[in-house]
NUVO-306679 format. One line per 10 residues: for each residue y, z, x of N, C-alpha, C, O, CB. Coordinates in steps of 0.1 Angstrom, whole numbers, plus 5000, padded with zeros to 4 digits. Each point is the difference from the previous one (the first is absolute). Glycine has a CB too. Layout:
BEGIN
Y:Z:X:Y:Z:X:Y:Z:X:Y:Z:X:Y:Z:X | ...
//
This chain:
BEGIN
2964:6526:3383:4998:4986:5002:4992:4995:4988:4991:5005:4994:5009:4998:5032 | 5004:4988:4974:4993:4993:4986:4989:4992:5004:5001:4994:5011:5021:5003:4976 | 4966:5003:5004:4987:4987:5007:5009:4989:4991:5010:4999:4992:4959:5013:5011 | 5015:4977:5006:5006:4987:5000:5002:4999:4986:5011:4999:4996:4978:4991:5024 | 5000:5011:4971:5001:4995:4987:5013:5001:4994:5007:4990:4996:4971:5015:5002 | 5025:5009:5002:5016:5007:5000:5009:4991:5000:5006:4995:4991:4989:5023:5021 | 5007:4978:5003:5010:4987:5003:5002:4995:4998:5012:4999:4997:4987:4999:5009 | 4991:4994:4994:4994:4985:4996:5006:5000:4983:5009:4992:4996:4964:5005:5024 | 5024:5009:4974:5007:5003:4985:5014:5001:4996:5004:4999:4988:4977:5011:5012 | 5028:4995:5014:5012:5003:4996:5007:4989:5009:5012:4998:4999:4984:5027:4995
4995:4969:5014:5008:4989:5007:4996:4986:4986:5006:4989:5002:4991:5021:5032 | 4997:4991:4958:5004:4991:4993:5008:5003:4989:5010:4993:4998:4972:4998:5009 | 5016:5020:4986:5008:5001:4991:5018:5003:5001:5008:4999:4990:4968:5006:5003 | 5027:4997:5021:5014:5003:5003:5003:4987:5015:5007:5000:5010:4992:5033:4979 | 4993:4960:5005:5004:4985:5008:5006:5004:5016:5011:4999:5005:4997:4987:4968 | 4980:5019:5033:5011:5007:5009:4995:4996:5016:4999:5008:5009:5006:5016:4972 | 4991:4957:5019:4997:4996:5007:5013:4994:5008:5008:4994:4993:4970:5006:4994 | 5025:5002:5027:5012:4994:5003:4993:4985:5003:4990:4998:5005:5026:5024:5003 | 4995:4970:4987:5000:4985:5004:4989:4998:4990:4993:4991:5004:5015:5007:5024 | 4986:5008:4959:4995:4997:4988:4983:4993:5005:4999:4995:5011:5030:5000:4976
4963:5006:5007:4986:4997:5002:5003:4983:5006:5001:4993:4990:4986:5028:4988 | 5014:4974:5033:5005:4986:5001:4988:4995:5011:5001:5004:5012:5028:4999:4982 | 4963:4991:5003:4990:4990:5009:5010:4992:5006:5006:4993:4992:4973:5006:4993 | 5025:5002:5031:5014:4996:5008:4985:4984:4999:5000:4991:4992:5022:5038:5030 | 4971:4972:4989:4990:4985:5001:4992:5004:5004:5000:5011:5006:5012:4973:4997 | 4975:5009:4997:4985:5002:5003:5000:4991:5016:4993:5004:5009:4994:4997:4961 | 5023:4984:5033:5003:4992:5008:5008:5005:5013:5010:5006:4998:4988:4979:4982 | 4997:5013:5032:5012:5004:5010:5007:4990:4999:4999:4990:4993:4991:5022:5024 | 5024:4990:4995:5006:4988:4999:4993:4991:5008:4996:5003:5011:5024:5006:4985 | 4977:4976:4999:4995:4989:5007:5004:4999:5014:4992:4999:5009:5007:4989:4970
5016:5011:5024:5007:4995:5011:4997:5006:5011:5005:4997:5011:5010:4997:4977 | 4976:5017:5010:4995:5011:5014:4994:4996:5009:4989:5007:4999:5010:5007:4990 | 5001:4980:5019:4987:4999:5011:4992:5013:5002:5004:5012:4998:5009:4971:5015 | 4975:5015:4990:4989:5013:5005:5005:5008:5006:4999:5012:4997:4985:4977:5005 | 5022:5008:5009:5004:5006:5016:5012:5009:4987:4998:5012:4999:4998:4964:5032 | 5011:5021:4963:5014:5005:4991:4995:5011:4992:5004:5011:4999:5007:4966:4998 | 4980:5017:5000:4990:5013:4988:4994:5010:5007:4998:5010:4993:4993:4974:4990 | 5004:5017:5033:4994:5007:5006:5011:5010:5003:4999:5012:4998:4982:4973:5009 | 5034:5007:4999:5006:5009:5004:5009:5010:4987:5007:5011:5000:4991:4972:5025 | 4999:5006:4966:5011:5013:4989:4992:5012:4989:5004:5008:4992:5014:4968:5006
4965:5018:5009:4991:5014:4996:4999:5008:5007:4997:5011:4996:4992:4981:4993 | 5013:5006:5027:5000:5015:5008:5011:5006:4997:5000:5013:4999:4988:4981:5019 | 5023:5000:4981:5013:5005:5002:4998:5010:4983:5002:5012:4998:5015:4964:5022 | 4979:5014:4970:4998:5010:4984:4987:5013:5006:5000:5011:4994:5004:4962:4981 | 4987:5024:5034:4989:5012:4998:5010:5011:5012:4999:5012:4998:4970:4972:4996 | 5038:5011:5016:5009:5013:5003:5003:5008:4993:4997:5012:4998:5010:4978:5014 | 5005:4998:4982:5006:5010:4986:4998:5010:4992:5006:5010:4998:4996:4975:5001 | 4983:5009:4997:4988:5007:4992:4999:5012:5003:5001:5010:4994:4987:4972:5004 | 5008:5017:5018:4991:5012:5012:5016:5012:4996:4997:5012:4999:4984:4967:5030 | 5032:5019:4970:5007:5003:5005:5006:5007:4987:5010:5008:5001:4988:4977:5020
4997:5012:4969:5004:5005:4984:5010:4995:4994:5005:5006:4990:4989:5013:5014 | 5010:4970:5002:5009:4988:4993:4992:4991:4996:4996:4991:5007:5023:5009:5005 | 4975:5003:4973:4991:4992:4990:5007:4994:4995:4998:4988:5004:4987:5023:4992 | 5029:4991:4993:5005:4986:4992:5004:4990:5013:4997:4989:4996:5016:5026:4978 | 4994:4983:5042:5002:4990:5009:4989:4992:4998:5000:4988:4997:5012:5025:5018 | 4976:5001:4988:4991:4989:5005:4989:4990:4990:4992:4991:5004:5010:5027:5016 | 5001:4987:4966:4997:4997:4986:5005:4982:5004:4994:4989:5002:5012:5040:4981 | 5005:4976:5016:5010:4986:5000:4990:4994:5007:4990:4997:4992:5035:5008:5010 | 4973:4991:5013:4996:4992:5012:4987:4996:4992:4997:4988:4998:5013:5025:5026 | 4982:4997:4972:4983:5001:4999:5000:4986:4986:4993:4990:4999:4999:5047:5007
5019:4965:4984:5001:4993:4987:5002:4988:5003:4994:4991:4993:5015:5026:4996 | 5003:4977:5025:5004:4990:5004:4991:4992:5005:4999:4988:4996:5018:5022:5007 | 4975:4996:5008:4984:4994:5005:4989:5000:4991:4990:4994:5003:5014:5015:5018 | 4996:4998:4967:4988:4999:4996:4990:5009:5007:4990:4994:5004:5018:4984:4989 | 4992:5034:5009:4994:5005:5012:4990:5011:4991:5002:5012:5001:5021:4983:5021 | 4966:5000:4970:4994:5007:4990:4994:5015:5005:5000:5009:4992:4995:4967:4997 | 5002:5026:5023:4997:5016:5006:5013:5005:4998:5001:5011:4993:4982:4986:5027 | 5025:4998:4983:5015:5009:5003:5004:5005:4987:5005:5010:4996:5005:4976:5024 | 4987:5001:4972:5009:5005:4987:4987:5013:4989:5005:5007:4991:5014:4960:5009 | 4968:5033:5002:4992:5005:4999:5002:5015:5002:4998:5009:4992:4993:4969:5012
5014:5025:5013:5004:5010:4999:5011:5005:4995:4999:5011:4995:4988:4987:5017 | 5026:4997:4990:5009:5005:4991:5001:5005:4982:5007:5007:4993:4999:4979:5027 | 4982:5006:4979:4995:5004:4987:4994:5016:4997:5000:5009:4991:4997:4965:5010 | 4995:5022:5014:4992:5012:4998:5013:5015:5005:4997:5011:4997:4974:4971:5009 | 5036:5016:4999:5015:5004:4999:5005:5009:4993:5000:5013:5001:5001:4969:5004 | 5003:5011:4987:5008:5002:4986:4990:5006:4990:5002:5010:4993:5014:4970:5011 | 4970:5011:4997:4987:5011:4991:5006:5014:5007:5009:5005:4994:4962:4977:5004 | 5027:5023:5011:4996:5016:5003:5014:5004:4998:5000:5012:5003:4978:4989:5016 | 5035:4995:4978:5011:5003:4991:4996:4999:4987:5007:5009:4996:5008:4984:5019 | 4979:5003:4976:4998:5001:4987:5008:4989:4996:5004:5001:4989:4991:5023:5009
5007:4970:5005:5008:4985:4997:4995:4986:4999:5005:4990:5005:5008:5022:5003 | 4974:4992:4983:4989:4992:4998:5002:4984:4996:4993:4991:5003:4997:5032:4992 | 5020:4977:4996:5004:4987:4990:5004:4990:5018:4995:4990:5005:5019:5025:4960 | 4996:4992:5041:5008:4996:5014:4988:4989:5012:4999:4989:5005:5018:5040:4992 | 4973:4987:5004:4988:4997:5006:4994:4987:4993:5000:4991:5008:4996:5035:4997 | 4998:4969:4983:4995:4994:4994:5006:4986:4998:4996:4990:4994:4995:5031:4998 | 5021:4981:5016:5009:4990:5000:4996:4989:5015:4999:4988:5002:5021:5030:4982 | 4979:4995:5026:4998:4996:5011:4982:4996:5003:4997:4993:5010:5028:5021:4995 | 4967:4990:4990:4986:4999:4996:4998:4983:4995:4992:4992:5004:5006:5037:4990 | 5010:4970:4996:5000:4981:4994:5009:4995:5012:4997:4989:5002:5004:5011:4966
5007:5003:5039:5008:4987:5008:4987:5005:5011:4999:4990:5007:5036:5007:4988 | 4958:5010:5007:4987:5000:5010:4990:4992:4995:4990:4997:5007:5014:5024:5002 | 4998:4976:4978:4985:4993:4997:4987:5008:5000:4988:4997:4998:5023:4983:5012 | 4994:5033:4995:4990:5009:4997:4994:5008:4987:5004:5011:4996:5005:4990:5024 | 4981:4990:4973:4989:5003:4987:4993:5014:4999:4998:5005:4989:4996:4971:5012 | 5004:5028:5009:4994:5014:4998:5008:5010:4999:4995:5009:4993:4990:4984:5017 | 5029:5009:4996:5012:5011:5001:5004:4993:4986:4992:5003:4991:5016:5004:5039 | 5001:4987:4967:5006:4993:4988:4991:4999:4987:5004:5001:4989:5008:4985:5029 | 4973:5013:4985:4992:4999:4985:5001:5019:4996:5003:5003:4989:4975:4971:5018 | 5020:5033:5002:5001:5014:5001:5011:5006:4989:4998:5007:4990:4994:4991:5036
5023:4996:4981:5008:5005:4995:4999:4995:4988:4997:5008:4991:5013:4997:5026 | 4993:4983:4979:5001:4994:4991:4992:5007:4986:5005:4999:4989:5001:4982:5029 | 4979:5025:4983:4993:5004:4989:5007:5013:4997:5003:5002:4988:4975:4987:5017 | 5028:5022:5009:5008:5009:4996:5010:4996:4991:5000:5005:4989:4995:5004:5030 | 5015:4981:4984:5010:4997:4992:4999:4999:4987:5007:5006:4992:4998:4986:5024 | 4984:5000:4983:5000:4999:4984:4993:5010:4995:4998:5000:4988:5004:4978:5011 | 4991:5033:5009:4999:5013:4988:5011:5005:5000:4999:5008:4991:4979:5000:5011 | 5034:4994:5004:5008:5006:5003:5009:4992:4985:5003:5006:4990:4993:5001:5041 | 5005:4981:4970:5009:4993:4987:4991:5001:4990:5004:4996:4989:5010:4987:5022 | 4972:5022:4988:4992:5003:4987:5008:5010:4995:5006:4999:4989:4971:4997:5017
5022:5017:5005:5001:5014:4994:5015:4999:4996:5003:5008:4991:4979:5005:5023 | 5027:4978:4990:5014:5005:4997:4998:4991:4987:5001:5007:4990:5015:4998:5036 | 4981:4984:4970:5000:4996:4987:4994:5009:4987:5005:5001:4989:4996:4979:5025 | 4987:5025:4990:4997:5011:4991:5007:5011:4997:5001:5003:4988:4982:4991:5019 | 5023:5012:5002:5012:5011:5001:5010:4995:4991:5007:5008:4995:4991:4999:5030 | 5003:4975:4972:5013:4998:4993:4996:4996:4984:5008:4997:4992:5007:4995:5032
//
């Protein structure tokens, strides 16, 4: 098994993010009522409970549901699929998981620029 740094290094240099490093939105959809958003986060933390993370990815992204998408982040971190994670950390608006990665990242694009 490879550590993170490892990874994290080869998932940038062999672009090997599916659906590409893409900030989907920080916004839920407006048109949701409360009662809508409650019921399409239990139904995403089932999901969750149940190891259907990309379903419940979806729902958590749709509501805006910053715990949910927090943990899916934290998810994919303990896969080593940090850049993925760091994706889901900014659509959480979460500064402390996301500032984390982010300093990794860029030693990670230090060391590979020195290497070149």
């Amino acid at each position: 098994m490879t550590n993170p740094q490892e990874a994290l290094k080869n998932s940038i240099e062999n672009h090997s993010i599916p659906d590409g490093f893409i900030k989907v939105t920080d916004k839920p959809v407006s048109a949701l009522t409360s009662e809508q958003k409650v019921i399409l986060n239990r139904k995403g933390n089932v999901l969750f409970n149940e190891g259907k993370v990309n379903e419940a990815a979806r729902i958590f992204i749709t509501t805006g549901y910053s715990d949910g998408l927090t943990r899916v982040g934290d998810v994919l971190l303990k896969k080593s699929k940090s850049l993925e994670a760091l994706k889901y950390y900014l659509l959480a608006n979460n500064k402390k998981k996301s500032g984390a990665l982010l300093e990794q990242v860029a030693g990670v694009i230090s060391a590979i620029t020195k290497e070149r």
